[in-house]
VMD Tcl script that draws the C-alpha trace (Angstrom):
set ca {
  {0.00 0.00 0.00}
  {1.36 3.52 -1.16}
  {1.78 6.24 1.73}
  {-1.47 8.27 1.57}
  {1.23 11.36 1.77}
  {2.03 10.67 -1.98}
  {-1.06 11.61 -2.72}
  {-1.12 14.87 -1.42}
  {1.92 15.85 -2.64}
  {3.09 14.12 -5.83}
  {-0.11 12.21 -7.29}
  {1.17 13.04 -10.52}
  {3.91 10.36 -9.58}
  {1.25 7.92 -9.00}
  {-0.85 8.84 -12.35}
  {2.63 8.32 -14.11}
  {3.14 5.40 -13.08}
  {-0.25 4.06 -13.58}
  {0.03 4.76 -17.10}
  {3.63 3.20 -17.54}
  {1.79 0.34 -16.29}
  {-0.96 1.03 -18.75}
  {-3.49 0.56 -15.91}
  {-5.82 3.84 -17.01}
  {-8.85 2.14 -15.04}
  {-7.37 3.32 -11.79}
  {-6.40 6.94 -12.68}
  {-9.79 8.13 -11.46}
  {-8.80 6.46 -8.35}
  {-6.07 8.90 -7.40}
  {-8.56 11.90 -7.33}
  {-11.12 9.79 -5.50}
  {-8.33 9.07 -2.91}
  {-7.33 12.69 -3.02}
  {-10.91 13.53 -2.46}
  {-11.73 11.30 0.01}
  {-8.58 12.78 1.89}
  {-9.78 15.78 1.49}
  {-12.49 15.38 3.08}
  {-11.23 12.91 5.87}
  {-8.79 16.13 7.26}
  {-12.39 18.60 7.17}
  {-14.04 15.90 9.13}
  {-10.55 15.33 11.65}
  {-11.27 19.32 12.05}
  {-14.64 19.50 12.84}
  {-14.27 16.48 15.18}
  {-11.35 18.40 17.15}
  {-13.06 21.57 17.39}
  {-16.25 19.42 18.86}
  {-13.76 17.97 21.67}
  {-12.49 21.25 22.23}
  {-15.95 22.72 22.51}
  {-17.04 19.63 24.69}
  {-14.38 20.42 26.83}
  {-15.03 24.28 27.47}
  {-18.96 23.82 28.14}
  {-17.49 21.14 30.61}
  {-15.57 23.87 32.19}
  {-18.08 26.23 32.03}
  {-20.81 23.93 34.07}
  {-18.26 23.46 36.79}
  {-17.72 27.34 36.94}
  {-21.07 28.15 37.22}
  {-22.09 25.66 39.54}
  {-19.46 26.88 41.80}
  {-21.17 30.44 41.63}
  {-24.58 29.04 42.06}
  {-25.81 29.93 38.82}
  {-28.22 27.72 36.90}
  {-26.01 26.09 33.81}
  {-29.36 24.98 31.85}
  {-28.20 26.48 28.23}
  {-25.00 24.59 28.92}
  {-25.98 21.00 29.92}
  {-28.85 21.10 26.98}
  {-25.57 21.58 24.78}
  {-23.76 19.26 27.03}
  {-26.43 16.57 25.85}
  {-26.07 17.22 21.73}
  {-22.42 17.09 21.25}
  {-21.72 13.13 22.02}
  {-24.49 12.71 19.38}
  {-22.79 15.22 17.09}
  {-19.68 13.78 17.91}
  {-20.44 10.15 17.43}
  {-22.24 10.92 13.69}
  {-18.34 12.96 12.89}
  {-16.57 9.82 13.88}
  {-18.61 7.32 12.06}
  {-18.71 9.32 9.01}
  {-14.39 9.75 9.53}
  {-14.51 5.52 10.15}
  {-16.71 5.58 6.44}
  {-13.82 7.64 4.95}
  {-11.24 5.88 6.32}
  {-12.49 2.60 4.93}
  {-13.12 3.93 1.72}
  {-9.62 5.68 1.03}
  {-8.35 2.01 2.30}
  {-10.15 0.59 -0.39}
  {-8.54 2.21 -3.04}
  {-5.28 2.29 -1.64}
  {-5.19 -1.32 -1.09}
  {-5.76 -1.41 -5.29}
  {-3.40 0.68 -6.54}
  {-0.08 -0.98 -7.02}
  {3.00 -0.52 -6.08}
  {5.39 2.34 -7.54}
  {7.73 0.80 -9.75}
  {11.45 1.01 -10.11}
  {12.67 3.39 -12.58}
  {14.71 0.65 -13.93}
  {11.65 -1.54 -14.97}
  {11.01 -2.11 -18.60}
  {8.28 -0.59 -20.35}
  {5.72 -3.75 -21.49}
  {2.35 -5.28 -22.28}
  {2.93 -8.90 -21.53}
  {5.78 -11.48 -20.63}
  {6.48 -11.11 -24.20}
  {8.28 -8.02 -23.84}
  {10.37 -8.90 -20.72}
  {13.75 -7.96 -20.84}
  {16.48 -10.54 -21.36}
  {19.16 -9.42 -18.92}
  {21.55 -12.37 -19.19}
  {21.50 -15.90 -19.64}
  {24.11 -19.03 -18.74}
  {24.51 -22.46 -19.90}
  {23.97 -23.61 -23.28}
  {20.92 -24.73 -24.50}
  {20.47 -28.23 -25.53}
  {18.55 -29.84 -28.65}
  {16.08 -32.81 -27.99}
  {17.40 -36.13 -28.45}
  {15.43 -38.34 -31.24}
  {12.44 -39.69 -29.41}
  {12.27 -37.48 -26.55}
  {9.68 -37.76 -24.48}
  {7.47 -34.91 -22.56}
  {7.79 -34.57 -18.58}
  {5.18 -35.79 -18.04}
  {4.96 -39.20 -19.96}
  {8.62 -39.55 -18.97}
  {7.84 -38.98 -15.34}
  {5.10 -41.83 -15.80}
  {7.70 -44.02 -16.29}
  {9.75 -43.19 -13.74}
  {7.24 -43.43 -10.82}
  {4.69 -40.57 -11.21}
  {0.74 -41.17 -11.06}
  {-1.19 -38.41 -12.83}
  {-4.66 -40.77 -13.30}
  {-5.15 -42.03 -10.09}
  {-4.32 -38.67 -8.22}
  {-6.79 -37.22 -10.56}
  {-9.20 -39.86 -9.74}
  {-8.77 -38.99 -6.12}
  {-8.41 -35.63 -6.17}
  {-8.95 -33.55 -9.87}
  {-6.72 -32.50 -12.53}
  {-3.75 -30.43 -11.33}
  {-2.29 -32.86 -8.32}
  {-0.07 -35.93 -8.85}
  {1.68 -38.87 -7.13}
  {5.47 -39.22 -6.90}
  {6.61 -42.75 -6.18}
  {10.04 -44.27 -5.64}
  {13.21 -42.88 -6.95}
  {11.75 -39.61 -8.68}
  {9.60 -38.81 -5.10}
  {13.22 -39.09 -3.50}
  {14.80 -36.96 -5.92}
  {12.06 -34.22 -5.19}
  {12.72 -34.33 -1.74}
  {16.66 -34.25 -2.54}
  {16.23 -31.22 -4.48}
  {14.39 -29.64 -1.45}
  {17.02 -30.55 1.21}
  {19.56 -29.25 -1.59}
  {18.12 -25.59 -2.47}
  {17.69 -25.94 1.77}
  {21.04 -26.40 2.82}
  {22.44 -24.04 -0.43}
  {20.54 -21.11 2.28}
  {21.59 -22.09 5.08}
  {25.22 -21.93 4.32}
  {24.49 -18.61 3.11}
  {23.44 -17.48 6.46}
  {19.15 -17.77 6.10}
  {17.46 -18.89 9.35}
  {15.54 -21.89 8.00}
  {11.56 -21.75 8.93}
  {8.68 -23.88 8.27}
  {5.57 -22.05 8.53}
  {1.87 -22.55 9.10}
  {0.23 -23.58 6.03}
  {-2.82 -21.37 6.80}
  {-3.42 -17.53 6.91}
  {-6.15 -15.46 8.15}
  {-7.37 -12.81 5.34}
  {-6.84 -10.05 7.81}
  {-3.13 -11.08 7.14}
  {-3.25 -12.72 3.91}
  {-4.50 -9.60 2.37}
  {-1.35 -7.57 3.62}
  {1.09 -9.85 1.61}
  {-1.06 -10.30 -1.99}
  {-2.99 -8.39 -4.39}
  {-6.19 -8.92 -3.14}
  {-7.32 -10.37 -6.82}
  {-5.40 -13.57 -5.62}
  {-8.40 -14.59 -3.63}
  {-10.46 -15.20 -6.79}
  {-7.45 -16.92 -8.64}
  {-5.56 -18.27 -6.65}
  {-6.17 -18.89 -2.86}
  {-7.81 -21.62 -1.56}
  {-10.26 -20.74 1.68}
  {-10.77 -22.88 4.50}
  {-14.50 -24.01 4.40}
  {-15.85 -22.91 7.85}
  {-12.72 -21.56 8.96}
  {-11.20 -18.07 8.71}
  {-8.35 -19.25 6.55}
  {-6.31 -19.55 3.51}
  {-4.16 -22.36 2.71}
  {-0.50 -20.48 1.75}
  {0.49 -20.23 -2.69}
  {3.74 -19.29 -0.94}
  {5.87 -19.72 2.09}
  {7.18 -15.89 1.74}
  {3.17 -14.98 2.66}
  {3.53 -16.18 6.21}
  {6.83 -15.20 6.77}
  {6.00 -11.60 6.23}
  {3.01 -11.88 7.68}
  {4.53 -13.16 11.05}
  {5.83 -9.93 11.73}
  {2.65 -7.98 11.08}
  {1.75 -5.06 13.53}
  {4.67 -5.46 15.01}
  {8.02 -2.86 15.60}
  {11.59 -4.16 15.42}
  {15.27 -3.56 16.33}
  {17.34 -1.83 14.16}
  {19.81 -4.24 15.17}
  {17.95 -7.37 13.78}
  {18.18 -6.06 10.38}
  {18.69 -7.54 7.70}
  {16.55 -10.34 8.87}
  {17.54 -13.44 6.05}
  {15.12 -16.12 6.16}
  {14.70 -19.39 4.34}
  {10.98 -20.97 4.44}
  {9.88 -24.34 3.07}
  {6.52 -25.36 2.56}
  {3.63 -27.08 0.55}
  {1.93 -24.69 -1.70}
  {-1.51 -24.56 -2.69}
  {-2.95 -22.20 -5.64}
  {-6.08 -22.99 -7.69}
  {-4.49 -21.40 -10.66}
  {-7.80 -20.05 -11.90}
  {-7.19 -18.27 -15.40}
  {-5.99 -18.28 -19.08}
  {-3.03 -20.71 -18.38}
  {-5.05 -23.67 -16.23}
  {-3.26 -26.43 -14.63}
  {-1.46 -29.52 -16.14}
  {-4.08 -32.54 -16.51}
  {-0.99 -34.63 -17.08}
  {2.36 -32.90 -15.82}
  {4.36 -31.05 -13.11}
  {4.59 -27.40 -14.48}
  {1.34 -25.83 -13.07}
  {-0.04 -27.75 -10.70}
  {-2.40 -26.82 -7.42}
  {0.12 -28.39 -5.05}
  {4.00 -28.47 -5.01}
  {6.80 -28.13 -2.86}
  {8.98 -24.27 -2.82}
  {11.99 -23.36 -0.75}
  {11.38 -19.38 -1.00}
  {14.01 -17.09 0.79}
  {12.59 -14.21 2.32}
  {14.20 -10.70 3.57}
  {13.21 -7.96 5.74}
  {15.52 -4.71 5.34}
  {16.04 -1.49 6.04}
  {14.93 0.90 3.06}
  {18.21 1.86 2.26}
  {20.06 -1.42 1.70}
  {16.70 -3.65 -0.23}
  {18.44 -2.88 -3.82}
  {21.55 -4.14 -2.84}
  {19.60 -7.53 -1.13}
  {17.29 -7.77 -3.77}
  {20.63 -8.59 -6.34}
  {21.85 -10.71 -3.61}
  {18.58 -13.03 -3.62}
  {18.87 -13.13 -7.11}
  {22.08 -14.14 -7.46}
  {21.55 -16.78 -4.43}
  {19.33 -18.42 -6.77}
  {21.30 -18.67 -9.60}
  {24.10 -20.16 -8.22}
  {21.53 -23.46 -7.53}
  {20.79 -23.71 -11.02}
  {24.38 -23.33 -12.49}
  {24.93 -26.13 -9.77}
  {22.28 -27.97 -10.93}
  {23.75 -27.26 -14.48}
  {19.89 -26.36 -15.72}
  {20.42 -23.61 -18.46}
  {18.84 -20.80 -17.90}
  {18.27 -16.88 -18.68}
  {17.02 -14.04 -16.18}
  {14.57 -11.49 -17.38}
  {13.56 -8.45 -16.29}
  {10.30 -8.64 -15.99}
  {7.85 -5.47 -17.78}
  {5.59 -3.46 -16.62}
  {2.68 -5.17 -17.89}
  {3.80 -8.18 -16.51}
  {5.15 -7.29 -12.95}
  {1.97 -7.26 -10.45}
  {0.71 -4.70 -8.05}
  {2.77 -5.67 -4.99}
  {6.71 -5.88 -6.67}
  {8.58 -2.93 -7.22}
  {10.79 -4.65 -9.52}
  {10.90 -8.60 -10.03}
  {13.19 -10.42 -11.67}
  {12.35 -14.01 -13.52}
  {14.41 -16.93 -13.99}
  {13.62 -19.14 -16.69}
  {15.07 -22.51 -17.58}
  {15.46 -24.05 -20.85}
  {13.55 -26.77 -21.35}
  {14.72 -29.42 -24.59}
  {12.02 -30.86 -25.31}
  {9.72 -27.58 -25.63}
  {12.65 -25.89 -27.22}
  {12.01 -22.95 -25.09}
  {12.89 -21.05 -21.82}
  {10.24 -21.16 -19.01}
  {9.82 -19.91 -16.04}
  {10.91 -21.63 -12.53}
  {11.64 -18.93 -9.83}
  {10.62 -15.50 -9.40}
  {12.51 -11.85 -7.55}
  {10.67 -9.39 -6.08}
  {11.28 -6.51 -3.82}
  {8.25 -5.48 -2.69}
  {9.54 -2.29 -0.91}
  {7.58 -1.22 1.92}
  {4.09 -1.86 0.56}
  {3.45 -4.94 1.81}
  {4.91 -3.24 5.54}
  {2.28 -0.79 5.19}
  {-0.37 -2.65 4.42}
  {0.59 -5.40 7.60}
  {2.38 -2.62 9.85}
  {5.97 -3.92 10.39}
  {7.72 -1.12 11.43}
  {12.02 -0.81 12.77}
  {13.29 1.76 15.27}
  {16.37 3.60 14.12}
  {17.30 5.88 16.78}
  {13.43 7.88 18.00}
  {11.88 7.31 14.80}
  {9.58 4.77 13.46}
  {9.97 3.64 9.89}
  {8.35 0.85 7.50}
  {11.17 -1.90 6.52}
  {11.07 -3.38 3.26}
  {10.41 -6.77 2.18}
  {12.14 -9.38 -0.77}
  {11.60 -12.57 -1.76}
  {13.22 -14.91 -4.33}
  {12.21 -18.74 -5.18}
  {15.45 -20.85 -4.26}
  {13.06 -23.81 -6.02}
  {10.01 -24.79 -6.91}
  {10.82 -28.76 -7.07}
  {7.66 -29.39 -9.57}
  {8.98 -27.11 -11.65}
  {12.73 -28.29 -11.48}
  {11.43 -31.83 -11.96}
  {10.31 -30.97 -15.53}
  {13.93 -28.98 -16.03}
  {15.91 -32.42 -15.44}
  {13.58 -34.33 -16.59}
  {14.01 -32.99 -19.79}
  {17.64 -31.93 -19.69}
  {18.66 -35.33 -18.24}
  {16.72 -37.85 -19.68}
  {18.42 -40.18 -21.75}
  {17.54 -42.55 -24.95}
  {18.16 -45.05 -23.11}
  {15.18 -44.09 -21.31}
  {17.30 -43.18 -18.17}
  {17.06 -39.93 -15.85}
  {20.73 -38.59 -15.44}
  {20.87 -37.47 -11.48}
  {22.45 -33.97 -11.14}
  {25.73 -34.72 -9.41}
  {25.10 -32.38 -6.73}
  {21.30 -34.32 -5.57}
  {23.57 -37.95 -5.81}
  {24.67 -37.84 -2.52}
  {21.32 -37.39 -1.21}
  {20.08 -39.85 -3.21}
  {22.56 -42.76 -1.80}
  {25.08 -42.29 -4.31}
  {22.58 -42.98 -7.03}
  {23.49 -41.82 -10.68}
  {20.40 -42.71 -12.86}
  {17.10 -43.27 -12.34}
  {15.74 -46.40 -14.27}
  {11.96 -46.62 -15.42}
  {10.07 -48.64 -12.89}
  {9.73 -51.76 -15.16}
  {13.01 -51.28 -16.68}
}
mol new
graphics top color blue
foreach p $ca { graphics top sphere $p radius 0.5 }
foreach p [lrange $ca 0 end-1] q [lrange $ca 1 end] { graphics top cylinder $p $q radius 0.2 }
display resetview
């Protein structure tokens, strides 16, 4: 959420923005916010001078009591003002809600650095490593190769709808490999490693997410105020909500794994027979609180934290900067990592790098103290791995005609030592 002082001094930055982004629908928001402001501060006004005024015939009563004249004009005014009073204050609660509507809508102002875009299409290609391979003759897609190496599309379907999956054997051990991997790869790097609740409240939810992410994306709780988490990073800010911290604790460097749930509502749908785009997978996400001043510099560092596990992993892949037509309300800037994928012949992508700045700190209140003053931190997160999406990276780039998976040498040694993966009836 965008400080409401922008507004009353620069909404012409906002309006710029909002057309960089090519978002013209909410340009009539800024003068309803302004307006709404406007008349928020008359109402603050008239509300103080009806205290003050309270206060006075208070006085007044007592003084002429203690003279032993009769205060009757005063107490019948006495008797009006709490009902005067009490109509100011719910109409400044209706404004209050209202400019927190909008403000909760308008996204977040962008990074000057941020290329100008209408879709992922026209992100910028900022540098790529590796080299891309061709597909072998008879190279199979992820997901009939993954069949034969121990996944279950059809019966977790028949159990449970398109968009979930089984992993058996050898290729649900490599998952998990992959997640102890990208795990200890942030640890060594200094990241406190967390496992969250897999449940929000909205109250919180909505202070981490575009609040169009409840129609898309979240799954709610039948008869319980909750959301199950699309993201470990969601709880880990959120833990910190209405809260004030040390100076001293910052940078706080944190490293969350989790189960993810999103229903993935929209034009790309879910795979009925793959790992790409699924409702439930595994992430390690590292997460970063900050003071203002030092987010840009962090927000490189998460990046690069997450390139070194996919050079590692020997996965090619490219990072884009990511337009603004494609970037979201809540980023600032983001950064995308996309891996090449043989058998599609093209780059998609795995991991994702955001600093959010201090709008999602607004919008939860998490607050530092440097020296006597209060100010909002700012918050980053980068995907370390999404393992689904990893899966389909080596099982493409590693599959052999043989009909073998090639293990990455890094996951062997969690794996026992294993090299290949055979198909299960091989």
């Amino acid at each position: 959420m965008l400080d409401i002082r922008l507004f009353r001094e620069d909404p012409d930055k906002v309006r710029k923005d909002l057309m960089k982004r090519k978002d013209k629908g909410k340009l009539g928001w800024v003068d309803k916010i302004i307006g709404l402001d406007k008349e928020g501060r008359k109402v603050q006004q008239d509300v103080d001078k009806l205290r003050h005024e309270r206060n006075e015939v208070s006085k007044k009563i007592n003084e002429l009591k203690k003279k032993d004249k009769d205060p009757k004009k005063e107490l019948v005014r006495a008797k009006e003002i709490p009902a005067e009073l009490k109509a100011l204050e719910e109409k400044q609660q209706a404004l209050s809600s209202d400019i927190t509507y909008f403000l909760m809508r308008i996204p977040n102002i962008m990074h000057p650095s941020v290329p100008v875009g209408d879709d992922d299409t026209q992100n910028e290609v900022i540098r790529s490593w590796g080299m891309p391979k061709k597909p072998h003759p008879g190279m199979l897609s992820h997901g009939e190769f993954a069949e034969k190496l121990g996944a279950d599309f059809e019966r977790s379907a028949k159990i449970a709808g398109t968009g979930f999956y089984f992993l058996k054997g050898n290729l649900a051990l490599l998952n998990q490999a992959l997640i102890w991997f990208a795990t200890q790869h942030m640890v060594k790097k200094g990241y406190t490693y967390v496992e969250p609740p897999l449940m929000m409240r909205k109250d919180f939810y909505k202070g981490v997410t575009d609040l169009e992410d409840f129609k898309k994306v979240m799954y709610k709780v039948e008869g319980e105020d909750g959301y199950l988490i699309a993201t470990s990073e969601h709880p880990l800010v959120g833990m910190y909500a209405n809260e004030t911290l040390d100076e001293k604790q910052l940078p706080m460097k944190m490293c969350g794994y989790s189960m993810c749930f999103r229903r993935e509502i929209g034009s790309h749908g879910v795979d009925t027979k793959g790992l790409f785009r699924t409702h439930q997978f595994n992430k390690v996400e590292q997460v970063v609180i900050s003071r203002p001043e030092e987010s840009w510099e962090l927000h490189e560092e998460l990046q690069r934290n997450a390139e070194e596990v996919y050079e590692q992993l020997e996965l090619p892949y490219r990072v884009v900067n990511v337009c603004t037509g494609d970037l979201g309300i809540v980023a600032s800037k983001k950064y995308d990592i996309e891996v090449w994928m043989p058998k599609q012949e093209k780059y998609r992508e795995v991991g994702s790098c955001s600093n959010c700045t201090e709008y999602q700190a607004r919008r939860l209140g998490i607050k530092y103290k440097e020296k006597e003053e209060k100010r909002f931190v700012h918050t980053l997160n980068n995907t370390v791995i999404a393992t689904s999406r990893v899966l389909v990276a080596i099982l493409e780039n590693f599959q052999n005609e043989d009909g073998t998976l090639t293990i990455p040498e890094p996951l062997r040694p969690l794996m026992g030592g294993m090299n290949k993966i055979k198909p299960e009836n091989h």
